[in-house]
N, C-alpha and C positions, 0 to 999 in steps of 0.2 A: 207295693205299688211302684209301677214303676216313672223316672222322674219325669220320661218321653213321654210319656200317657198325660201327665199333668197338664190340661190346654192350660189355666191359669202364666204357668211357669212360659209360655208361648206368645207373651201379648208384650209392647215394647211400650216406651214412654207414650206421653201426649206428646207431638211437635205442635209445641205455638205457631202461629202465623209470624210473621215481618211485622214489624210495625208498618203504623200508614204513613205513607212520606207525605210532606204539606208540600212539594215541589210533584207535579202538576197540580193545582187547585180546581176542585171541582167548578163545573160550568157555572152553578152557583155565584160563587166567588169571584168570579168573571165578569158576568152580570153587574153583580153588587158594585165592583171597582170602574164598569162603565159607567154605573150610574151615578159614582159619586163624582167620577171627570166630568159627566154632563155635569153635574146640580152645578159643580164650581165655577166651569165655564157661563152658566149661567147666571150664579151671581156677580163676577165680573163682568159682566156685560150692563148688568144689569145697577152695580152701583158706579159705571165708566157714564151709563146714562144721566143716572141724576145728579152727578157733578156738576158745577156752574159753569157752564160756556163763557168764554169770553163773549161779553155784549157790543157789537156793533157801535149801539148810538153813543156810549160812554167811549167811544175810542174817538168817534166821529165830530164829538163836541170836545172832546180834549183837544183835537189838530182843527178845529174851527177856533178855539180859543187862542193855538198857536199864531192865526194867519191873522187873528184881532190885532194883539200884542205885537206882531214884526213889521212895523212901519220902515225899515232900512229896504227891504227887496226895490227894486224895479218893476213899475208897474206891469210891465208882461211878464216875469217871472214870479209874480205874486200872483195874477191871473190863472198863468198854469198851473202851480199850486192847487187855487181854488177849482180849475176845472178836475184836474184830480180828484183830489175829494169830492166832488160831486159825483167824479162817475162811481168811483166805490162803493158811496152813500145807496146810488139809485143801484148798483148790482148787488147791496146787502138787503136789501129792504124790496126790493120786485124781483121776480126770473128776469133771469139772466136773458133769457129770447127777446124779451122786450126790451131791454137798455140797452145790450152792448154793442148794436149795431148799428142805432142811430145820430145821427151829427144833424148839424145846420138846424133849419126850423122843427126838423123830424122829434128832434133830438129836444130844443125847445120845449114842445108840446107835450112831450111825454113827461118831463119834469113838473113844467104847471100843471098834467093833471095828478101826477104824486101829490104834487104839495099844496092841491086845492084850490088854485091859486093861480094871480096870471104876471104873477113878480118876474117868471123868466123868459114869455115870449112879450113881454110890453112893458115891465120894468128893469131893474139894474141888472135883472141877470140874461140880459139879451146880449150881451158882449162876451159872452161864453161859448155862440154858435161860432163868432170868430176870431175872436179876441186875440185867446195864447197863437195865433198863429198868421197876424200881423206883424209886417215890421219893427211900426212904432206905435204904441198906444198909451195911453194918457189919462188915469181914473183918477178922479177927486175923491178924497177923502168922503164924502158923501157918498159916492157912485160908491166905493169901497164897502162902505157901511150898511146902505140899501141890500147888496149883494149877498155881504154874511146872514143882514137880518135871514133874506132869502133862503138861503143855506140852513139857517136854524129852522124855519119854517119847515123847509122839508123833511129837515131831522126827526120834527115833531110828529108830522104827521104820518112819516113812514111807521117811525114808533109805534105811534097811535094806530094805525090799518094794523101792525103786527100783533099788539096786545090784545085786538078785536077778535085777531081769527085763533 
């Protein structure tokens, strides 16, 4: 026999393949890695929301407390002061469209109706439409105290409109 005749003797190894390389990843895996950036981005969003805000009215009765306590200011620079904080009070607690651009009586009425109340266009907080921006002005210790009650009064009741909705 001859050994050319032999087909057997004619036949060559197996060639394996290559291994699979893990550098490209199938679409698969593509996928999957979007979806775990989404999930994440999602729960950071999602526990940035139910952290505690800083609250408005506990910032806002801490610097009413302050304007209690500092009897040394000038009565129109205590004034100012207190018009401050009011406008802040009434732009954290109502839109902004509505407060920030009213003054004088305008300005007045929108406060009493915040605060229920008509302590700012007919009680101590009617020196607020002109007060800080007087010369000279002159508050008694009374007029002072009427004013903050007022001040707290609005506090409360902004609060209170906010907890409702």
């Amino acid at each position: 026999m001859n050994p050319d005749a032999d087909p057997l003797s004619q036949l060559r190894d197996i060639v394996e393949p290559d291994a699979v390389s893990w550098w490209p990843p199938a679409p698969g895996w593509w996928l999957l890695g979007l979806l775990i950036v989404a999930l994440i981005a999602a729960l950071i969003w999602w526990w940035r929301g139910r952290r505690p805000q800083p609250h408005w009215p506990d910032a806002a009765r801490s610097s009413l407390a302050g304007l209690k306590e500092n009897n040394t200011l000038e009565d129109r620079e205590w004034l100012a002061q207190v018009s401050v904080l009011v406008r802040r009070i009434a732009l954290a607690g109502a839109p902004r469209s509505s407060v920030a651009a009213l003054t004088g009586e305008a300005w007045l009425a929108r406060l009493d109706e915040l605060s229920q109340s008509d302590r700012f266009s007919q009680g101590a907080g009617r020196c607020l439409a002109d007060g800080p921006w007087q010369a000279q002005i002159t508050l008694t210790q009374a007029q002072r105290r009427e004013l903050l009650e007022a001040v707290g009064l609005l506090i409360a009741r902004l609060q209170q409109t906010e907890a409702d909705t």
